[in-house]
C-alpha positions, 0 to 999 in steps of 0.5 A: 836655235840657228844661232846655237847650232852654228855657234857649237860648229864653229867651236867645234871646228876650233878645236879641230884645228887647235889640235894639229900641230903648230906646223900643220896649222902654220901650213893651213893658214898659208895655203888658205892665203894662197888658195883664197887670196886673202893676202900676200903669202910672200909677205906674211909666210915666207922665212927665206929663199926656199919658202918664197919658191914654194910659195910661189909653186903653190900659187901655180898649182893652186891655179887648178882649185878655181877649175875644181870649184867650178866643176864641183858647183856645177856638179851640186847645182846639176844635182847629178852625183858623180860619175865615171865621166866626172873622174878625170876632170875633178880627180886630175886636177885635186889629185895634182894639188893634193900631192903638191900639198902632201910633198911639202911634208906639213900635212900630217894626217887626213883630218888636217888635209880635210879640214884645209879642202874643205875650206879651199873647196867648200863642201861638195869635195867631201866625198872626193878626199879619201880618195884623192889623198889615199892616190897622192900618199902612194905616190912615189912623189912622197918619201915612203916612210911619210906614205906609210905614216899618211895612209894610217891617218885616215880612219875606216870610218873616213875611207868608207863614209856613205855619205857626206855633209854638205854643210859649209865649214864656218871656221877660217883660221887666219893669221894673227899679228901679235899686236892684234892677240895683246 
């Protein structure tokens, strides 16, 4: 039953990423690289000069997701939900990150933005990203026919969730040689 049920997730999970477009799943895959240190990004991502710097930007930005993921295990092993005193700690840094990622015009919508944080994350930030992506799209760092575009893509239902699951995403999308598909 274990096995049916994680089987339909990770089906599930598929689909979800199959459904954004070429770019944002381009940008999924590269920052997953990055953010996981799967592999060489500058080897496998980079089309020219302007992408190895933003690569190798988001390496430096990306420093910040070790902090968060301690903050936010810390706050799960704690069982302490968060508080006022957890909102600059964890929503500085994830709010730093998150516009990084929203400036470089890849993302387009709240469910690709969710779907790479949670899985550069782990669960424990569901309910920290309505939040940190409603701040980073009304940021004056992302063009204002992009704000209006990113703050539309997130439904009510996302913005006003009471409670999250803590289930761990199980897909990872990963780069395929076209080699390895044939």
């Amino acid at each position: 039953m274990a096995t049916t049920k994680t089987a339909q997730t990770i089906l599930t999970e598929m689909r979800e990423f199959a459904g954004f477009s070429p770019c944002e799943q381009r940008y999924i895959r590269r920052s997953l690289d990055v953010g996981l240190a799967r592999h060489d990004a500058f080897r496998r991502w980079a089309r020219g000069p302007a992408e190895a710097a933003s690569i190798r930007t988001q390496y430096v930005i990306y420093q910040d997701l070790k902090l968060l993921r301690s903050l936010l295990k810390n706050e799960l092993e704690t069982g302490e939900g968060a508080g006022l005193e957890d909102l600059e700690t964890v929503m500085g840094p994830l709010l730093r990150v998150t516009t990084f990622d929203l400036a470089q015009g890849r993302i387009e919508c709240f469910s690709a933005y969710r779907f790479l944080y949670e899985r550069l994350l782990g669960a424990e930030v569901r309910p920290w990203l309505p939040g940190a992506f409603c701040g980073a799209a009304a940021l004056p760092h992302i063009r204002p026919e992009r704000r209006k575009e990113l703050l539309q893509s997130i439904s009510e239902a996302a913005a006003t969730a009471p409670a999250w699951s803590m289930c761990a995403p199980r897909f990872f999308p990963d780069y395929v040689e076209m080699e390895e598909a044939a």
